[in-house]
Structures are given as C-alpha cells and as structure tokens.
C-alpha positions in Angstrom: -5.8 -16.7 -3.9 -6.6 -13.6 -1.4 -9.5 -15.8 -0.5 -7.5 -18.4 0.7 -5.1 -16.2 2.3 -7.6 -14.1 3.8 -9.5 -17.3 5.7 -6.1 -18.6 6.8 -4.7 -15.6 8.3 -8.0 -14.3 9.9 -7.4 -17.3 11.6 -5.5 -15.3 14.7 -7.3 -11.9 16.2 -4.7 -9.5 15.9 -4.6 -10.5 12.3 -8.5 -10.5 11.5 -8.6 -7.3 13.2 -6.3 -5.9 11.1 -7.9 -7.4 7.5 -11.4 -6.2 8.5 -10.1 -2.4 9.5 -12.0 -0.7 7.1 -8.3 1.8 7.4 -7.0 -0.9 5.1 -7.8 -3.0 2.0 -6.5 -6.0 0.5 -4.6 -5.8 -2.3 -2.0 -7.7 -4.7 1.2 -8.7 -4.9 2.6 -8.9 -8.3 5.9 -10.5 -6.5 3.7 -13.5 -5.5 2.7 -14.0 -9.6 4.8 -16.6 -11.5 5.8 -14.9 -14.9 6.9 -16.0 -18.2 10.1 -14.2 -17.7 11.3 -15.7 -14.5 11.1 -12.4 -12.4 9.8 -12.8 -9.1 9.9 -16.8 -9.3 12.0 -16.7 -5.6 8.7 -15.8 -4.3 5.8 -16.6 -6.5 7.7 -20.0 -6.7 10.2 -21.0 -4.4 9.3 -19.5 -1.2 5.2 -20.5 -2.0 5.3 -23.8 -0.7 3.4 -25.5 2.3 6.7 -25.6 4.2 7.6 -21.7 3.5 5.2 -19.1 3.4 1.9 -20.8 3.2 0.3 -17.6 2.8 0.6 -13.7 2.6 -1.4 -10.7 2.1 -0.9 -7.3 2.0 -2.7 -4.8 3.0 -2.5 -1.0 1.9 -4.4 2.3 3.0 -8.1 2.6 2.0 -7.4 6.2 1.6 -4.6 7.5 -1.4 -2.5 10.8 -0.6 -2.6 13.5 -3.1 1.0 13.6 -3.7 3.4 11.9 -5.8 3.6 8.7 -3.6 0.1 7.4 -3.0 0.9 5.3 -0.2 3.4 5.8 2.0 2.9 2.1 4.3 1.5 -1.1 3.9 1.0 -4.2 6.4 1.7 -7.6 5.0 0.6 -10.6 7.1 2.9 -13.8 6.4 1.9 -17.2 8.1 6.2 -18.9 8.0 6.4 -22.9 7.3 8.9 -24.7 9.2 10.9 -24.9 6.1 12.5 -22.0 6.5 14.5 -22.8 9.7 18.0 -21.6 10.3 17.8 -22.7 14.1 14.9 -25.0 15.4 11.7 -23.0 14.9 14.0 -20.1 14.6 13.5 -18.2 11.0 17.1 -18.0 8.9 18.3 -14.8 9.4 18.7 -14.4 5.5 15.0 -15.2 5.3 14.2 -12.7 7.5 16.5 -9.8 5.6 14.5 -10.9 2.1 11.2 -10.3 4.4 12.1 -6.6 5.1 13.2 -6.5 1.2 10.0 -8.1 0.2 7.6 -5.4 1.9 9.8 -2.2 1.2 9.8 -3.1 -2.7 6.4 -4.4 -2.4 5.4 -0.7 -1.0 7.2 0.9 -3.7 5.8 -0.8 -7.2 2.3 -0.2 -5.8 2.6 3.6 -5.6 4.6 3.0 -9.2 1.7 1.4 -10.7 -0.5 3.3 -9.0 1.6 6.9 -10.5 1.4 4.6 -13.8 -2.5 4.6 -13.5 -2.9 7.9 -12.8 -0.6 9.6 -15.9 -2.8 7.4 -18.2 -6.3 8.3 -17.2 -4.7 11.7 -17.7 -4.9 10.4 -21.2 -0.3 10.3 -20.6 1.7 7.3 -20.9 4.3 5.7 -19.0 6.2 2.8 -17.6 6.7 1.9 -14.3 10.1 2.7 -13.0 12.5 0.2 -11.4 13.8 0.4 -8.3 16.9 -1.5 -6.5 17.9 -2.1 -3.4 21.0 0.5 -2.5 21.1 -0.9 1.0 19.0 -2.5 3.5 20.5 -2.2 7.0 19.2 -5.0 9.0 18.5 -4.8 12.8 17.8 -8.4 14.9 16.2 -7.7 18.3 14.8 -11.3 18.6 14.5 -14.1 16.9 11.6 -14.7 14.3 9.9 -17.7 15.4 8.4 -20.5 13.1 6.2 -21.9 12.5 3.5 -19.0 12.7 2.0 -15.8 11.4 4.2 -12.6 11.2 3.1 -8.7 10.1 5.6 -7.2 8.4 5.8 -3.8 7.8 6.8 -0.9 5.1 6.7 3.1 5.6 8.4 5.2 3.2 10.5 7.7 5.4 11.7 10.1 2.7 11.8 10.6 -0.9 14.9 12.5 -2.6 13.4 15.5 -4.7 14.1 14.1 -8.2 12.4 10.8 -7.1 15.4 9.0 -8.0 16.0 7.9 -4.0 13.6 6.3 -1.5 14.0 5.8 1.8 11.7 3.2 3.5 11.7 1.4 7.1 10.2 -1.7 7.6 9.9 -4.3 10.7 8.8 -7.7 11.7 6.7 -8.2 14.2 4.5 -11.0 15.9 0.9 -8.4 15.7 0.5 -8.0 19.0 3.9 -5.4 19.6 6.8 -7.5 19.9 9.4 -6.7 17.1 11.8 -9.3 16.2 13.3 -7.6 13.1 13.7 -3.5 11.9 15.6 -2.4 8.8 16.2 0.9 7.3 16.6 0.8 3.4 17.4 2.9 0.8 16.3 2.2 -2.8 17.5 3.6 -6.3 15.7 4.3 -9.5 17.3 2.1 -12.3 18.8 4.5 -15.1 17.5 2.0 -17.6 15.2 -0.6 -17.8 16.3 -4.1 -16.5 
C-alpha cells in the first residue's frame, strides 16, 4: 500500500521532494488498517475510497530523540477526492477538523508504540496508552481545495510532566507555503483502557 501511495503522491514536486528527503522516512498508519474490532474503520474504511482520500502517507523523522517522546512531528501527504465536498471543490469544514485530528493522534501512537518497543527490548512490558482528544481548536484561514494533494502537519508543543497531557499543533497546507487550516490540540491519557 505505501507503494501505491508513494508513486501517486510523488506525482507533484513539492511532494516528491519531501518523500525522497533522506530527513524523513515513510512509515505506517495503523489508523488506515481495517480491524476486526471496528476501530479506525472511519478511515481505513469509509474515508479510503476513490472519491475521498485516494491516498495518504506519513512521514516521520529519520532520526529518534533520546527522550521520552521519540518524535515530536510528522508530515502526512493526503491527495482529497471530490467526494468530500462541503462547497464546490471546497473541502467540508468537518473534513478538514478530522484531518488536524487524524495527524495529531497519528503523531502520538507512533511515539506510543515506539515507548512500547523500547520498554520491551529492555526485556519490560507494556501496553500502549490511549489518548483522546480534550480539545482541538480549529483555525480556517482559507478554504481547502479539492480535488488535490494536501500536507498535513503534526508537532507536539508540550508534554505535561506526568505524561498524562499533550499538547500538539497541526496545519493544512497546499506544500508549497499556503496554509489553509491550523489547530492547536490538547490530548488526554485515558485512565483505563477503552
């Protein structure tokens, strides 16, 4: 499937650039898998269709930080179907909110699986922590256009001590500089498991 993605979205420069920055590597979204449970079927199902997001792919840093949280931003390129109009070739704004939501909690469960990997080559065991969104503010500067291809992206801005609070920022942008979309979200570690 990153195959696929990877030849479709190289398909503009900006994007191509970006994938082939050896700054970055390819990696996956578990969001994007179908599983038996029904978790993430919005986007591994309904939103993986010819006529909504043909294709994504995220990209996070080559290079891991020592601390806690091994990554602290990822880009994720996503080419929009015209299925997903709330205007003509104008993006739904609620689209466009579950984008910024997507790549914040996206950013997060890779540096929890990644925390998960490192405890247990430590010869420790754990489980991955959920996270939930406490709040996503949403700033519209213009309007997302579609079809097309969009880089979304995710940057953790602070972490509460106890871990139990993250604070991330994300926009939406067209690759080249224009923003269409910022938000500014705070998530919360689940006290038990959902």
């Amino acid at each position: 499937m990153a195959d696929t993605a990877i030849t479709r979205l190289s398909s503009a420069p900006w994007a191509a650039a970006l994938i082939n920055d050896a700054k970055w590597i390819p990696t996956n979204m578990s969001s994007r898998l179908s599983k038996p449970t029904g978790e993430d079927s919005f986007f591994a199902e309904t939103l993986s269709t010819d006529r909504t997001i043909r294709a994504i792919l995220t990209l996070r840093p080559s290079k891991e930080d020592d601390d806690d949280l091994a990554y602290k931003e990822i880009m994720t390129i996503v080419d929009l179907g015209a299925g997903l109009n709330g205007y003509p070739q104008i993006a739904h704004g609620g689209l466009v909110a579950t984008l910024l939501d997507e790549v914040c909690g996206v950013l997060i469960v890779l540096n929890m699986e990644n925390k998960v990997q490192r405890l247990r080559a430590l010869g420790r065991s754990s489980t991955t922590p959920d996270y939930l969104t406490a709040y996503l503010n949403t700033s519209y500067k213009k309007p997302v256009p579609t079809p097309g291809l969009l880089l979304c992206t995710a940057k953790i801005e602070q972490q509460q001590q106890d871990g139990r609070k993250l604070y991330v920022r994300a926009t939406i942008e067209d690759g080249t500089g224009t923003i269409y979309t910022t938000g500014e979200a705070m998530f919360v570690r689940a006290t038990t498991r959902l």
